[in-house]
N, C-alpha and C positions, 0 to 999 in steps of 0.2 A: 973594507968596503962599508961605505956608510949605510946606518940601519935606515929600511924604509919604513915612512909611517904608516898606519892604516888610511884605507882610504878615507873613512870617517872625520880622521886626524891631521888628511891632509889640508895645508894652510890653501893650496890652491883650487880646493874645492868646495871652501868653506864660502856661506852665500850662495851658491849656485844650485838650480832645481837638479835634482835627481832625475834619471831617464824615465825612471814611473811615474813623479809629480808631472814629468812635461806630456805623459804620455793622456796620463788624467785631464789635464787641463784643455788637450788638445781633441779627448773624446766628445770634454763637453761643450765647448765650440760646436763642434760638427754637430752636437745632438741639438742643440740653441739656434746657431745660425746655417743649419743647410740649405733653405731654401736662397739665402744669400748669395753663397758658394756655387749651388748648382745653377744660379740666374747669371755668374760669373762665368762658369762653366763653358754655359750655354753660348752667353756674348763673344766668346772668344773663335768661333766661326763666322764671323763677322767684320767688316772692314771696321776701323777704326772709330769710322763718324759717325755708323751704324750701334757699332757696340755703346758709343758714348751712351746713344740717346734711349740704347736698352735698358743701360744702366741707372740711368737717372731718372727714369720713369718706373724700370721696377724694382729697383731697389725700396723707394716712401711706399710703394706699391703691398711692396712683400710686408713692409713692416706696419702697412694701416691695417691689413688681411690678421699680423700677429697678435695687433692691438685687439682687433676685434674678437679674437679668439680669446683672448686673456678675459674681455668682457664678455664675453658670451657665457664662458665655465663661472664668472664673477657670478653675474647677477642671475646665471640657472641657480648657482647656490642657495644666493637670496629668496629666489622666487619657491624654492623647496618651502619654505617658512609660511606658506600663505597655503591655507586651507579651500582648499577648492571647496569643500560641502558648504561651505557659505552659500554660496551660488543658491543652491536650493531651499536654505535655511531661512528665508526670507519672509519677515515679521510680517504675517497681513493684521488684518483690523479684528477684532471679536463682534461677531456680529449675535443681537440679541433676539431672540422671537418670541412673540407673545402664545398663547396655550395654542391658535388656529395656526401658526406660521407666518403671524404679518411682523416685518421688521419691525422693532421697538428703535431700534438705534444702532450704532455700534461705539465698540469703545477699545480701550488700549493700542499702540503702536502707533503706527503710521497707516493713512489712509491708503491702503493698499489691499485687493484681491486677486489673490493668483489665478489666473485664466491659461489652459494648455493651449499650445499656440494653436492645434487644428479645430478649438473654436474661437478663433480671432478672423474676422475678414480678413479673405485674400488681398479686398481692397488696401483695408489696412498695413500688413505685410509686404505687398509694393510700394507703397510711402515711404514707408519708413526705410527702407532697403533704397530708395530711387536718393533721398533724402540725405542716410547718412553713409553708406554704404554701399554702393550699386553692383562692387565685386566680390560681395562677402563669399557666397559660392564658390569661388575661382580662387582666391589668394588664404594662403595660411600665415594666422597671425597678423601681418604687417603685410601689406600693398605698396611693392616699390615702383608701380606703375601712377598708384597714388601719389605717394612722395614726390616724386616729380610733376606731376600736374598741378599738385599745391604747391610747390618750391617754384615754379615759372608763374602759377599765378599771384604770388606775394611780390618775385619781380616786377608784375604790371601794376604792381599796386594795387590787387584785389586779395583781401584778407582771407586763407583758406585751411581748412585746418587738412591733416592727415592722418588723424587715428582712426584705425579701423573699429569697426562694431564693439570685436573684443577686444581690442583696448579699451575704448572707452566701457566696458561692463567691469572690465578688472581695475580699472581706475576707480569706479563708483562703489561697486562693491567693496573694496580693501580700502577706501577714503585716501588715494595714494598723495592728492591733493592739499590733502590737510592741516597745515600751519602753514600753506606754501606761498610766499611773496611774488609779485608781479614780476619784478626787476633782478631775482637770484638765479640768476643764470644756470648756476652750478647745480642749485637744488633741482630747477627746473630739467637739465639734462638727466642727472641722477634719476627722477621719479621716470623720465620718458623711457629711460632703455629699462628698470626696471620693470615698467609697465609693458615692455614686448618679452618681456622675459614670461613673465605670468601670463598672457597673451598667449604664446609659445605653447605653456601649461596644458590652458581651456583646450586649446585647439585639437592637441596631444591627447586629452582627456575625454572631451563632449564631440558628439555629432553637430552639425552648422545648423539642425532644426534645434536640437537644445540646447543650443548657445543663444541661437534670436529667441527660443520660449523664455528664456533668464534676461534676458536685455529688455524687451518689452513687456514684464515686468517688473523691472527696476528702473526704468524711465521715470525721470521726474518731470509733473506737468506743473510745477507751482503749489503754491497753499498745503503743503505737505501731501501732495497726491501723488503716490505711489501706482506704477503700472496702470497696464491697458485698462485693465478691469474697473479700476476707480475712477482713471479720466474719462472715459465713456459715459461711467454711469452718474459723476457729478457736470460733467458738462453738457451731456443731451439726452442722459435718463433711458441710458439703453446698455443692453449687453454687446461685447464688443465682436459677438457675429453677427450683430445687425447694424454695425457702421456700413452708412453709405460712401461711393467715392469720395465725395464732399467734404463730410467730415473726416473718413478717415487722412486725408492731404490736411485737413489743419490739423489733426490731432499732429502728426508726422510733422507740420511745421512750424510747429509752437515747442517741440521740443529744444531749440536751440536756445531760448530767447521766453523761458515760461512766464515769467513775471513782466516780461516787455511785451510779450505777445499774448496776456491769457484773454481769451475772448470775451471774460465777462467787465473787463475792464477796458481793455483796448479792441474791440471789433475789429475796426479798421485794421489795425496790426495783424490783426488775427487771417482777417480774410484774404490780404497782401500775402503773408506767409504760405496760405493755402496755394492760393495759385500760381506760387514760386514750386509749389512741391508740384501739384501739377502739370505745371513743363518739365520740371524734371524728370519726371513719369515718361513725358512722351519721347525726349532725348534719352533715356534708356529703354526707350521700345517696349514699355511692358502697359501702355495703354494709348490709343492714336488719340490723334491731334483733337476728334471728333468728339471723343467721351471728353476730353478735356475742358472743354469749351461746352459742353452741358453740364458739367459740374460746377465749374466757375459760376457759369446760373441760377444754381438755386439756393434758395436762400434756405441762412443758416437758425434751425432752429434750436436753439438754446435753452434751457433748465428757466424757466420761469424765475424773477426775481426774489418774489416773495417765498419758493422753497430753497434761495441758494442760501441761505445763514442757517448755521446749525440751532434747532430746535434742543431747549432745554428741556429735561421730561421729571415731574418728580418721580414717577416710577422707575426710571432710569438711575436716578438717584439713590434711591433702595435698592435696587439692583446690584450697582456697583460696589454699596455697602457690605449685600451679604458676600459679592462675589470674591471681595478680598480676603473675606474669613474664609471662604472654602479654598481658592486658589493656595492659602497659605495651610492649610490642614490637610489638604490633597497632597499638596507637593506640585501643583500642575503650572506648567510653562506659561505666559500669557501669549498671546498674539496667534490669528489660526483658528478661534476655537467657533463653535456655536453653541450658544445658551439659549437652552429652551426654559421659559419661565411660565409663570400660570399667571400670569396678566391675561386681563383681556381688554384687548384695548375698546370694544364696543362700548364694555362699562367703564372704560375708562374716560373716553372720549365723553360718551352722555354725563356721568357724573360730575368732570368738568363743567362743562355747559349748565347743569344744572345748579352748582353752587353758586357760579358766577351772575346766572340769571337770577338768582334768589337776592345776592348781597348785593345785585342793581338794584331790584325792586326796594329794600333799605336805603340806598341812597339818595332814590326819588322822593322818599318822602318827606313833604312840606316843613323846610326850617331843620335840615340835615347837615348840623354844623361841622361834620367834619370833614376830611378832604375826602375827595370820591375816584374811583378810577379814571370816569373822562378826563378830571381836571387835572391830574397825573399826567395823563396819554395828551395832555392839550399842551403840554411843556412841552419847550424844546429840549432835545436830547444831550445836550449839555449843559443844562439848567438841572435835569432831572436828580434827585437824591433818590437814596432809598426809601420804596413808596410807603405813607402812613395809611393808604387806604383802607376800609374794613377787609378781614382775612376770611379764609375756613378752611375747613381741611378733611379729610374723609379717607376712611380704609373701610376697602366692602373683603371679608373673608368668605370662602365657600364652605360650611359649617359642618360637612362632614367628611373634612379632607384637611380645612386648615389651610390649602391651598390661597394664595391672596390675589385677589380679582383686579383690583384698584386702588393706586395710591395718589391719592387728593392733598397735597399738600399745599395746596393755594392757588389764588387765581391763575397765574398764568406764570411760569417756573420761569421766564427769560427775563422777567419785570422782577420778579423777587425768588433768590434761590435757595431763601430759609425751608425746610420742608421741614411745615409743622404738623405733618402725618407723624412724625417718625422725633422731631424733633423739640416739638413743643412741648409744653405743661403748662395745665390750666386744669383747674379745680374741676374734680368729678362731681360734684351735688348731688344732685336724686339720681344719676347713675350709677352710685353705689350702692342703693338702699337692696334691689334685689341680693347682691351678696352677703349682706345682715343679715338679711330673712333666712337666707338659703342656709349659714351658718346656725339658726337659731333651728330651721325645722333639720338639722341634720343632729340636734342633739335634744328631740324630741318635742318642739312646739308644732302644733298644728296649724292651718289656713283659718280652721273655725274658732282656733282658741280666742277670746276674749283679751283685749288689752286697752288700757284707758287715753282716751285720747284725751285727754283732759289736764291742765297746767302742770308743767313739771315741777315737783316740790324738792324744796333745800335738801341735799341728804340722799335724794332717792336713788338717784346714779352714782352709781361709783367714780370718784374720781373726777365729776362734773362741778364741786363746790358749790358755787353758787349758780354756774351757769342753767336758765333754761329757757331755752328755743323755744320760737311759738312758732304755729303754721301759717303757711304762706297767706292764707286769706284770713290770717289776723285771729279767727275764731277758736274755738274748743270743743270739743262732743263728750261724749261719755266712754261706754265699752262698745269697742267694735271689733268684730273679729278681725284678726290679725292680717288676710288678703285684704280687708277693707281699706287699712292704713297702707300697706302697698300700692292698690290701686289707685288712691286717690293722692299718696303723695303727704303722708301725715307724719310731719317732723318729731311731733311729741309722742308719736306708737312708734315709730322706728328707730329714737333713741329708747325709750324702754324694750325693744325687742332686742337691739343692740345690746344694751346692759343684760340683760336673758341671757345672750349666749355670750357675756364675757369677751374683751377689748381680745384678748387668746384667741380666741378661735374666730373672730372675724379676722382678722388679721392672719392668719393660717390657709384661713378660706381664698382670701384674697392673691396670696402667696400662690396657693395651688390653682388659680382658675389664672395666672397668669402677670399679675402685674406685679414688673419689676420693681418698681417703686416700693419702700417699705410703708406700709400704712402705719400713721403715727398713733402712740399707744394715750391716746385721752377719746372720750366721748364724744366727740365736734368728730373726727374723722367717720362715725357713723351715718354723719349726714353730708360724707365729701367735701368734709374741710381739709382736702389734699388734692395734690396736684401728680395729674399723669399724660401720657401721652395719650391722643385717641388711638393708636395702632395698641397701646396696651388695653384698652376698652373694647374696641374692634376685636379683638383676639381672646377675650376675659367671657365675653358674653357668647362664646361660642358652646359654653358647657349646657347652657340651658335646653337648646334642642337635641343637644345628643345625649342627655341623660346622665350628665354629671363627667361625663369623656370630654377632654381635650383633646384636641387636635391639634401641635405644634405648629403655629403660622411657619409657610413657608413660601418662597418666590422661585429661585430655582428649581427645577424639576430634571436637568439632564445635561451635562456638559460634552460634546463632542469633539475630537482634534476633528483638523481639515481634511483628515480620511475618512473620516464617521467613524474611527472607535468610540466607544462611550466611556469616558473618562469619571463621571461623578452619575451617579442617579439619588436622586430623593424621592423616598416612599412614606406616604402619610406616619407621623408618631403619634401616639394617643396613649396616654394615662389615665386613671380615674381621678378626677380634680374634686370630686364630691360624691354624694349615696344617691344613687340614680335617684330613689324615693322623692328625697330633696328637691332634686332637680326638675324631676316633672311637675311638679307644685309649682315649684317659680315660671317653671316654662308655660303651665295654664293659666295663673294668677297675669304673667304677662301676655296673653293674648286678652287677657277681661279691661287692662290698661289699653287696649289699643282699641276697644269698642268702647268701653263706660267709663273710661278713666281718664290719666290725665294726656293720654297721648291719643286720646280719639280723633282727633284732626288725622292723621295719616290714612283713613278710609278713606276720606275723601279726596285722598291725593291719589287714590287709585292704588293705593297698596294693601295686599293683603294681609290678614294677623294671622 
């Protein structure tokens, strides 16, 4: 009998599935295609021409249903990747305040202020909803009642879109758009079902009142304006619980269309838009025909021209300067915050006005050969350079705080954005000389001591050679006490009192009362042959009334996030910069300058010594 082979071995069963591979194969059929099978099933109670037409219809049926399912778990995946707290993460503007709480400005981010939706007009709230969304309440995510009303109205040839509220926030927010081409179909389908995936997320995640408070603040109205809160307040100067119907239907209708529809460019546009939102209003029933047609009436009052261009400030300027050193030593976030500063814009505004009305009165006068502001401002604005008019500049500190009131850094900061508060240098002259003296009575000269006002001889100064100054009115005196030559301003006693106390310790002096600038080590720097900023003057001559105490100039006084924690606070710094003794001398010798001396014109100006 012949030997049989193993089955393994046998030739006639070599190639052929095993009863477990067919058994496998046949499990996962059934687990893949059941719904196929039972739609076959099903057919089979059915006449012939019946089952055809069950079958041909739900068969593409079952498997667009499979398709979708495959994309559904696809792009939930994807949409896992996308951080909802965005949503609330949303950069507003820093806004700055001066010591009383009036706006200075604001700065960093996007022009955007978060506003909670329950103080935004209800008005507004029905616009916007009548606008872009009329079923936001009713539908989760995607509106397929939508879909089809836009998909029949692009057959008639009216362009209509159908993304719901949160789509379009999930789109904006995650920039789902962004490198995306007109004509890529692919891309374009790809972002859309993405975009209901995330959609899907919000809905899953947030209530429908905080989904429209995150939407109507991230609405863009043009010109980098961010949410309710900032188109309100730069298009009609109000807070957006005090939109009227009016405005709120163009705010709502300019959102499609912000650069084709911004009202301060295109009115007309503007106003068309509105009362497109309008009817739409009344065709969702959420305000009658009546309100509608009084609102369309009244007219629309808009942000005045001359405050829509942003105002350059040089205070703002300072500001931003210190703000970036403390933001980066803090560690603190930009965008959000409120900066309370010690500006005051009273004295700021006046001081303005005051320089400018002085370097007029210079320009007037008879045979004033150089160029003047009018003749600047009388150019057209395409002609204009950078203007060569006369300048000035001015920092006022509060003397016993160090606090800074006012930053004056030239006429008008929009016409020229040099700020030579902070930024210029130009020679100190006789605003050095108190610091000589102050250095010399700190190492033992008196107010009374005697010194020669008389030609300075070869030798007599250290380190002067040959050099010797003579005084402004050309003359010479004899001995005069040593306040005499302060108060009057005497080049040849303030270089010898200078030499007195040694090029060391004026230069020391000068160090500790503030200015950065190294004073240079010859005899001419006695008499402000160097060059400083006026904020370092402005902040130098602060030691005199407090007795030899500095006061660290400073602007910022408090930084808060958009909760009111207090993130930074600044409290007066003070050092001894000199010997009180010293310093009350110079501080009364400079009150006798300001009655008999050379700075007695300032009575008259109505200031007091």
């Amino acid at each position: 009998m012949p030997k049989r082979l193993p089955p393994a071995n046998d030739p006639r069963r070599r190639g052929k599935p095993t009863a477990t591979s067919v058994r496998s194969h046949s499990a996962m059929a059934w687990l893949l295609l059941w719904p196929f099978y039972l739609c076959g099933w099903l057919a089979r109670a059915f006449s012939w021409p019946v089952r055809l037409l069950l079958l041909t219809t739900g068969y593409p049926l079952i498997a667009g249903l499979g398709a979708l399912a495959v994309c559904a778990v696809g792009y939930g995946i994807q949409a896992q990747r996308y951080d909802l707290a965005k949503l609330d993460s949303m950069p507003e503007r820093t806004i700055v305040l001066d010591r009383l709480g009036e706006e200075i400005g604001r700065i960093h981010g996007e022009k955007r202020s978060v506003v909670p939706l329950a103080e935004v007009a209800e008005n507004f709230r029905k616009a916007i909803l009548a606008r872009e969304d009329a079923r936001f309440y009713k539908h989760h995510a995607i509106d397929p009642i939508g879909i089809a009303r836009a998909a029949l109205a692009n057959i008639q040839g009216k362009r209509q879109g159908a993304s719901t509220l949160t789509q379009q926030l999930a789109s904006d927010v995650f920039q789902l758009k962004e490198g995306e081409h007109r004509h890529n179909i692919l891309r374009q389908a790809n972002r859309k079902l993405l975009e209901i995936a995330i959609a899907c997320r919000i809905e899953t995640s947030l209530s429908k009142d905080a989904i429209l408070e995150a939407y109507i603040n991230q609405i863009n109205w043009g010109r980098q304006i961010r949410g309710i809160g900032e188109a309100s307040r730069i298009y009609f100067e109000k807070h957006p619980s005090e939109l009227t119907l009016s405005e709120s239907a163009m705010l709502a209708g300019i959102v499609r269309g912000p650069d084709a529809f911004n009202p301060f460019s295109s009115l007309t546009a503007a106003i068309r838009e509105r009362n497109t939102t309008l009817d739409r209003m009344v065709e969702t029933e959420v305000i009658t025909r009546d309100e509608a047609e009084a609102a369309k009436k009244q007219p629309i009052e808009l942000r005045p021209k001359w405050r829509r261009d942003t105002q350059e400030s040089y205070a703002m300027d300072a500001i931003r300067r210190d703000l970036e050193v403390i933001l980066e030593k803090e560690n603190i976030a930009l965008g959000g915050l409120t900066i309370n500063t010690t500006i005051d814009l009273r004295i700021q505004h006046k001081g303005e006005e005051a320089l400018d009305k002085k370097l007029r009165e210079v320009e007037r006068i008879p045979g004033y050969p150089h160029q003047t502001r009018t003749s600047w401002r009388a150019l057209a604005e395409n002609k204009r350079e950078e203007p060569t008019y006369l300048q000035g500049a001015s920092v006022v500190v509060e003397n016993h705080s160090g606090a800074v009131l006012a930053v004056i850094g030239g006429r008008d900061a929009n016409e020229s954005k040099y700020n030579r508060a902070i930024q210029s240098r130009r020679q100190l002259g006789s605003l050095f000389k108190p610091f000589v003296y102050l250095a010399a009575f700190d190492v033992g000269l008196r107010p009374d001591t005697s010194i020669s006002d008389g030609p300075i001889q070869p030798g007599e100064i250290k380190g002067a050679g040959t050099w010797h100054p003579h005084n402004s009115d050309g003359k010479f005196g004899g001995m005069e006490p040593a306040s005499y030559g302060l108060i009057r301003s005497r080049n040849t006693m303030s270089v010898r009192v200078g030499n007195l106390a040694g090029i060391g310790r004026v230069s020391e002096v000068a160090k500790n009362a503030g200015f950065a600038t190294p004073m240079p080590a010859n005899p001419a720097a006695f008499l402000g042959a160097w060059e400083v900023s006026p904020w370092e003057i402005a902040t130098a001559y602060s030691i005199f009334p407090n007795n030899g105490t500095r006061f660290c100039p400073y602007l910022i006084s408090e930084i808060k996030d958009h909760k009111g924690n207090v993130l930074y606070s600044a409290l007066p710094v003070q050092y001894p910069a000199a010997k009180a003794g010293a310093a009350w001398s110079i501080s009364s010798i400079l009150t006798e300058v300001t009655t008999r001396g050379t700075a007695a014109s300032v009575s008259r100006l109505g200031f007091d010594a």
